[in-house]
KENU-69397 format. One line per 10 residues: number of its first residue (from 1); their letters; for each residue x, y, z of N, C-alpha, C, O, CB. Coordinates in Angstrom, 3 decimals, m for minus. Glycine has a CB too. Layout:
% residues N
NUM> a> X:Y:Z:X:Y:Z:X:Y:Z:X:Y:Z:X:Y:Z  ...;
This chain:
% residues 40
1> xxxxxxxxxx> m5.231:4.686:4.058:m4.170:3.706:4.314:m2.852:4.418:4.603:m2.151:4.155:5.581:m4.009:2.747:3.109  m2.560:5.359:3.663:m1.201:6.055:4.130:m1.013:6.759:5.235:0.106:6.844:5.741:m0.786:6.894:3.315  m2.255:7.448:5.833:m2.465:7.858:7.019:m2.707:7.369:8.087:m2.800:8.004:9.137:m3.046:8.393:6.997  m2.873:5.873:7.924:m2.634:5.189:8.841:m1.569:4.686:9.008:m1.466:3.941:9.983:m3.277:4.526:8.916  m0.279:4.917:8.054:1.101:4.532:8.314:1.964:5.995:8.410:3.193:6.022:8.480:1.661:3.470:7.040  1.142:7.152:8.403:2.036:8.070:8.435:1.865:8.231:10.272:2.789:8.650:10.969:1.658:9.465:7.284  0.445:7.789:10.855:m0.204:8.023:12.348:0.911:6.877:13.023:1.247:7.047:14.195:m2.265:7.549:12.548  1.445:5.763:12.279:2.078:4.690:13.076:3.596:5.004:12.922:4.340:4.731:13.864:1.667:3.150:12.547  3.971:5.424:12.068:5.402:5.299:12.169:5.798:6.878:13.280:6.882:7.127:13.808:6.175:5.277:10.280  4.736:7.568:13.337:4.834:8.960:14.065:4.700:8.691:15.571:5.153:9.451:16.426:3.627:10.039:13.571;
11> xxxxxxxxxx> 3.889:7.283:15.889:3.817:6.854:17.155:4.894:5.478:17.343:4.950:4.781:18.356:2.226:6.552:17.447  5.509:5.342:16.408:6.621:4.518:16.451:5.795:3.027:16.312:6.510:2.044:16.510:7.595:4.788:17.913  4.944:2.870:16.122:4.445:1.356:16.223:4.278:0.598:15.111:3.764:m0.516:15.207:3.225:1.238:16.810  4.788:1.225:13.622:4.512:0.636:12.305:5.898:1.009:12.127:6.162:2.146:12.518:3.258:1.194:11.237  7.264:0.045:11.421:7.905:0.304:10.654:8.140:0.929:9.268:7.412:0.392:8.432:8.071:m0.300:10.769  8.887:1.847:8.786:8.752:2.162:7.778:8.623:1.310:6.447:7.682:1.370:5.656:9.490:2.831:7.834  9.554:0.645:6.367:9.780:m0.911:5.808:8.386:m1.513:5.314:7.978:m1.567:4.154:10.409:m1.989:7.100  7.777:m1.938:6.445:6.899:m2.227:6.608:5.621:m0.958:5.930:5.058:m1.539:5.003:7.097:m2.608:7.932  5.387:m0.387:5.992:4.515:0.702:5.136:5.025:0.740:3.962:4.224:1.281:3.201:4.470:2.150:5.627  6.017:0.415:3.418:6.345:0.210:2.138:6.240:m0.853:1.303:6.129:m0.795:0.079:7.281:0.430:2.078;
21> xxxxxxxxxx> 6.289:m2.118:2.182:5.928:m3.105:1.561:4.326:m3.072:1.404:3.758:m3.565:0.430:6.487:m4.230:2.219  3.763:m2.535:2.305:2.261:m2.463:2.405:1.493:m1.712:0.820:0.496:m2.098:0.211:1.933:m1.397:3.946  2.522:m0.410:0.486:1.948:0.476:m0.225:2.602:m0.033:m1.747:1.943:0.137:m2.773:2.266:2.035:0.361  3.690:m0.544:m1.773:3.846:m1.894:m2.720:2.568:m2.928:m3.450:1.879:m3.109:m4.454:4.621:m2.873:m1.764  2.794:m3.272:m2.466:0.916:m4.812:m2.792:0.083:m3.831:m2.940:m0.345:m3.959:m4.087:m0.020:m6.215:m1.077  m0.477:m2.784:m2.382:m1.471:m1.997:m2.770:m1.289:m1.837:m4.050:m2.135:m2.418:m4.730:m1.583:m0.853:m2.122  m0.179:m1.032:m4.855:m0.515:m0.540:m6.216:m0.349:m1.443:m7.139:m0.773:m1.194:m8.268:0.184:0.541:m6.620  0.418:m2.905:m6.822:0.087:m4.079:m7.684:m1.195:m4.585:m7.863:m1.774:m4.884:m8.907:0.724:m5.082:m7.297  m1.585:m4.645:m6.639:m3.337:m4.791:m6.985:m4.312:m3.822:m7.649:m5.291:m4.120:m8.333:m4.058:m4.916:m5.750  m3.832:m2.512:m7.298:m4.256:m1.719:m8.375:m4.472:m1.861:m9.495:m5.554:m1.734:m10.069:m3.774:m1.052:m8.516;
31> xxxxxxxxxx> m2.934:m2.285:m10.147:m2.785:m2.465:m11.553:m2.909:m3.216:m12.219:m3.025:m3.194:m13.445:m2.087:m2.320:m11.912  m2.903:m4.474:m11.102:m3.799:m5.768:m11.959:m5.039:m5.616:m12.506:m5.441:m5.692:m13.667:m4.127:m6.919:m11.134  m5.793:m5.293:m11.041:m6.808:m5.080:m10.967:m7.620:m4.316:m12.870:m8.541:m4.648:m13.617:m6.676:m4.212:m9.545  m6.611:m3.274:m12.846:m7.236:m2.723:m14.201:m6.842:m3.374:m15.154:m7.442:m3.459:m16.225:m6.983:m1.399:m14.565  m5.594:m4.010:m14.829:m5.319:m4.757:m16.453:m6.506:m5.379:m16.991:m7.084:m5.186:m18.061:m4.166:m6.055:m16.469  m6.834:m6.418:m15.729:m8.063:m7.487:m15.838:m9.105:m6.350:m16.083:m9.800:m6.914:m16.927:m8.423:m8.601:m14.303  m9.466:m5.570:m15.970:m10.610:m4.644:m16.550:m10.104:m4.132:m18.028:m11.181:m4.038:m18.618:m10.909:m3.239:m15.467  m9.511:m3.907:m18.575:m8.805:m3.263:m19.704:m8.559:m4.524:m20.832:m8.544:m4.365:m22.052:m7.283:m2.517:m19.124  m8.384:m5.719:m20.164:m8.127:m6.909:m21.220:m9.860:m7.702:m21.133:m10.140:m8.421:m22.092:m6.495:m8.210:m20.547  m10.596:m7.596:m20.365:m12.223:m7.966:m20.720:m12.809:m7.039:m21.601:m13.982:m7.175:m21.949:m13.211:m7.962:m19.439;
């Protein structure tokens, strides 16, 4: 995933902004993700 925003913002076609909000929601879902494994 990051390499696909490091390949876009290098070809100008992904905002940075935008890869940040992306890599944002990624590690929230991460961490939900385990909470809900860690609290079952």
């Amino acid at each position: 995933m990051m390499s696909f925003c490091a390949a876009g913002i290098a070809f100008g076609q992904v905002e940075v902004g935008e890869c940040i909000l992306w890599a944002i929601a990624l590690i929230f879902l991460e961490l939900s993700r385990r909470q809900i494994l860690f609290t079952n």
